[in-house]
N, C-alpha and C positions, 0 to 999 in steps of 0.2 A: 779596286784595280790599281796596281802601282805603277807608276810611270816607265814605260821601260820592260814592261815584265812582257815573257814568251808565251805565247797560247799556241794550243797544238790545233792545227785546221783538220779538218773531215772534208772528204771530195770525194763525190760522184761523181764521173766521166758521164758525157754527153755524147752519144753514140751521133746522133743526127741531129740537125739542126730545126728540121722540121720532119714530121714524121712520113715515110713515104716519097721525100722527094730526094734531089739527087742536090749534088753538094754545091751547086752554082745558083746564085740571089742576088742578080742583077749583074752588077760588074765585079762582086766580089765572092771568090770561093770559101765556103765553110770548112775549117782544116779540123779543130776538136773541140771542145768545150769542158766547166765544172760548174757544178753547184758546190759551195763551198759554206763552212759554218763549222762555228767554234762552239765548244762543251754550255758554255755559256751564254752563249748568245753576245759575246762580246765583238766579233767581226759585224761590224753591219755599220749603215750611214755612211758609208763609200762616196766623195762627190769628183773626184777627180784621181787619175793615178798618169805615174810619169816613169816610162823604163830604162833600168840601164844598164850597163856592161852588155849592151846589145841582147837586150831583150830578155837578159839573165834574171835580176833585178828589180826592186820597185818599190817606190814612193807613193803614199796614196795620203789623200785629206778626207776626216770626216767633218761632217756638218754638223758635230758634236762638240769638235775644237779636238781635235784629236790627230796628230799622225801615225800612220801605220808601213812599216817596211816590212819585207819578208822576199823568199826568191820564188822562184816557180819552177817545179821538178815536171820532166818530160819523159816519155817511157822511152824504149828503143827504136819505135817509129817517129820522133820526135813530137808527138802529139802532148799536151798538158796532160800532165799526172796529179799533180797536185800542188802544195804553198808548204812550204819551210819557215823555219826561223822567222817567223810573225810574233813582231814586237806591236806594241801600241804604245804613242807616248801623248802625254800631255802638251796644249800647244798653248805658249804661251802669249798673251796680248802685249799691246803695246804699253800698257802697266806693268808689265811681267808678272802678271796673275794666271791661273789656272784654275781648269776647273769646268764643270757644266754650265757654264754661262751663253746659251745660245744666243745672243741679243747683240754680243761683243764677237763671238768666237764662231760665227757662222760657214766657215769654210766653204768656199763651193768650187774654184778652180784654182791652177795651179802649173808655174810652167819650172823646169830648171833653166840656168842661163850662166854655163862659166863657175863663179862663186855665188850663187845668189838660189834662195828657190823663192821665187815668187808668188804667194798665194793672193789671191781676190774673196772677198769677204760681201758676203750681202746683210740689210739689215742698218748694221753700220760700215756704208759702202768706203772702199780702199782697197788698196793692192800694198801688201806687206812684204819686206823684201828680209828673208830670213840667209846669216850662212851657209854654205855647203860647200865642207862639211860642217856637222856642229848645230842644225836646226833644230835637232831632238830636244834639246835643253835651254837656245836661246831666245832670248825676245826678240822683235824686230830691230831690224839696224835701221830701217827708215821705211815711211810709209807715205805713200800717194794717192791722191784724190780721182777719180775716174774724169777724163776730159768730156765733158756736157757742152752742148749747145744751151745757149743764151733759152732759159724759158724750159729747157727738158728735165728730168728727173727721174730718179731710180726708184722703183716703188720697192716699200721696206724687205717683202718676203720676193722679187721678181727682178732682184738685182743683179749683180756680174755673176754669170755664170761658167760664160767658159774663158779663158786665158790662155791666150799664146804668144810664142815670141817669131817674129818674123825671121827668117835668112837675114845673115852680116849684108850681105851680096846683094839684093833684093832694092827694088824701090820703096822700101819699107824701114829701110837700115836699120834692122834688127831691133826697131819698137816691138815694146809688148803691144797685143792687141785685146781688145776685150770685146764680147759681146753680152749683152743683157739675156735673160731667162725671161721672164713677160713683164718688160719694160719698150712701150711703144713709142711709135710719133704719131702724127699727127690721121696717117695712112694705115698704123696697124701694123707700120715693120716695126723691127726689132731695133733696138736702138745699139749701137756699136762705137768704139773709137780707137785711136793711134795714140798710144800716150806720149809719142816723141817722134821730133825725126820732122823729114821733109814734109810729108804727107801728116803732119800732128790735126788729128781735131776730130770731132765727129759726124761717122758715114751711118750707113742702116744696113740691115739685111733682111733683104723679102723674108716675108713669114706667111709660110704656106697651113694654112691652119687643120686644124685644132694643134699641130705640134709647137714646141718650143723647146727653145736652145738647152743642152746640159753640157757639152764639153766641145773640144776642137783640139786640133793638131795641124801645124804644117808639114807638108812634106818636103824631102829632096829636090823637088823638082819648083820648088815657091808655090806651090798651091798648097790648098787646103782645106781641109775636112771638119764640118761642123757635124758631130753627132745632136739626135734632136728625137723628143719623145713626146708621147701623149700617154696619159696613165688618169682615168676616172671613170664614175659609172656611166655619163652621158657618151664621152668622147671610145671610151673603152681602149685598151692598152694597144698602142705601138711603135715601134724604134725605126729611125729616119738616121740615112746619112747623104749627104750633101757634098759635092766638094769647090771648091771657090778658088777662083783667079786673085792673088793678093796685086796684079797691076792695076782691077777696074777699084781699088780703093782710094779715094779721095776723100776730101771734107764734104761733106754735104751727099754726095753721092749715095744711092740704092742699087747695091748689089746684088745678082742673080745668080744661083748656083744649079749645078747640073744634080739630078738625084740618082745617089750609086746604088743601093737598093734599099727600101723599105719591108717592113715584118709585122705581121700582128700579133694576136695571143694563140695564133696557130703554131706560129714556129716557139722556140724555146727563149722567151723573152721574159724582161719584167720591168721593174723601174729603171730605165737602162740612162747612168747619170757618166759613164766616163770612157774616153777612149785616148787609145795613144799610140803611136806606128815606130817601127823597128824594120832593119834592113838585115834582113835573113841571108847565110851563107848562100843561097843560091841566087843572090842580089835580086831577088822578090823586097815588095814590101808586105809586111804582115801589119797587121791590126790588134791590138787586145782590149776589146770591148767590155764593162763589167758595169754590174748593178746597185743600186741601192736596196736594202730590205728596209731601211727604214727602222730595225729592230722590232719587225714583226713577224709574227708567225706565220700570215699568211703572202709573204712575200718571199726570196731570195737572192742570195748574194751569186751572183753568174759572170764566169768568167768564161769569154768565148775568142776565139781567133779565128780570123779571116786572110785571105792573103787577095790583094789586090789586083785585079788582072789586067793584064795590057789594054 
């Protein structure tokens, strides 16, 4: 595969969310859905995606070392149709190497911010701060360590998982924020932190088990949305979303979020690793939810939209 090169996507629309029920799941409405895959099996390992030109758009990282853009086409009821112009390019380290090197190039979240896209790496933990535009091809401009309490740590495969950037405006003053995938304290929450700003240092977030964290997003309004999953044979598959007050965050503090709705292997789910909010002309907020396959067969890459309700 050449860095850069177009692959043509396959999509199956997703009539209903769950079979037989009606289009409301919790506080968020189910608007359309796709399963989606390429000739090759080259689409897959999805860990985080980021949209733009208002929801047109989009930035995604794999956990392969990989980014991929592409748009998303919508029929005339405005529902997802399918993925365009799907590039995949090579991501390079902070050696400016490339390559399948999962140990360096573990990708797992990812926020944009102005000039900067910022991805979070587990494995060998940091937050890498790439161009935009121009990340397709460069190495990082500069890289950051994750802020740790005295005595905590990221365990290798359970590190930063989701990556956000708070509101300018905000008592947050526009830090990245990170939280851990299954990296705990002491308690069994989630280990979390401020990487700058008034509020710098690290908080926790309840962890309501068996799930754990895979992406986040703030919204419009300073809160924000931790999507969160469970995928095994004991725990058995299901996708959790949360949404969270960014004022109860301080240093040291445990944070408790409200849950907007949760899904098992009933509804159209799978390894559900990324999400991200967009302000729709009818000043609704939407959602685009998507999965990991993992590059396996018996998994798939799902791309689904919700629109947030009052």
């Amino acid at each position: 595969m050449a860095s850069g090169e177009t692959f043509v996507v396959n999509a199956l629309k997703l009539g209903e969310f769950k079979r037989g029920a009606g289009p409301i799941f919790g506080k968020l409405g189910f608007l359309s859905g796709l399963v989606l895959a390429t000739k090759g099996g080259e689409m897959g390992a999805v860990s985080s995606i980021r949209l733009t030109d208002g929801g047109t758009n989009f930035i995604s990282v794999m956990d392969t070392g990989h980014w991929a853009t592409g748009s998303i086409e919508r029929d005339k009821d405005g529902k997802l149709a399918g993925v365009k112009d799907y590039r995949i390019f090579d991501m390079r380290d902070p050696g400016g190497n490339v390559g399948d090197h999962k140990e360096n190039t573990d990708a797992e979240g990812m926020v944009l911010a102005k000039d900067r896209v910022y991805v979070s790496f587990e494995r060998i933990h940091r937050i890498a701060a790439y161009p935009y535009p121009g990340f397709e091809s460069s190495m990082p401009l500069d890289v950051q360590e994750p802020i740790l309490a005295r005595g905590e740590a990221l365990r290798p495969n359970g590190g930063i998982e989701a990556l956000l950037k708070a509101p300018d405006d905000g008592p947050l003053a526009g830090a990245l924020v990170f939280v851990a995938e299954r990296s705990y304290d002491s308690k069994g929450n989630f280990i979390a932190g401020v990487q700058s700003g008034p509020r710098k240092g690290t908080f926790y977030v309840e962890r309501l088990a068996p799930y754990d964290v895979t992406d986040g997003v703030f919204l419009d309004d300073g809160s924000f949305l931790l999507l969160e999953r469970k995928f095994g044979l004991r725990d058995g598959i299901g996708m959790r979303i949360r949404r969270f007050s960014q004022a109860d965050i301080a240093p040291g503090a445990t944070i408790k979020g409200e849950t907007l709705m949760e899904a098992d292997f009933s509804h159209q789910i799978d390894n559900m690793e990324g999400i991200d909010a967009y302000k729709a002309a009818d000043g609704s907020t939407r959602l685009i939810v998507i999965s990991d396959d993992n590059h396996s067969l018996l998994e798939r890459n799902l791309m689904l939209e919700f629109k947030l309700l009052p």
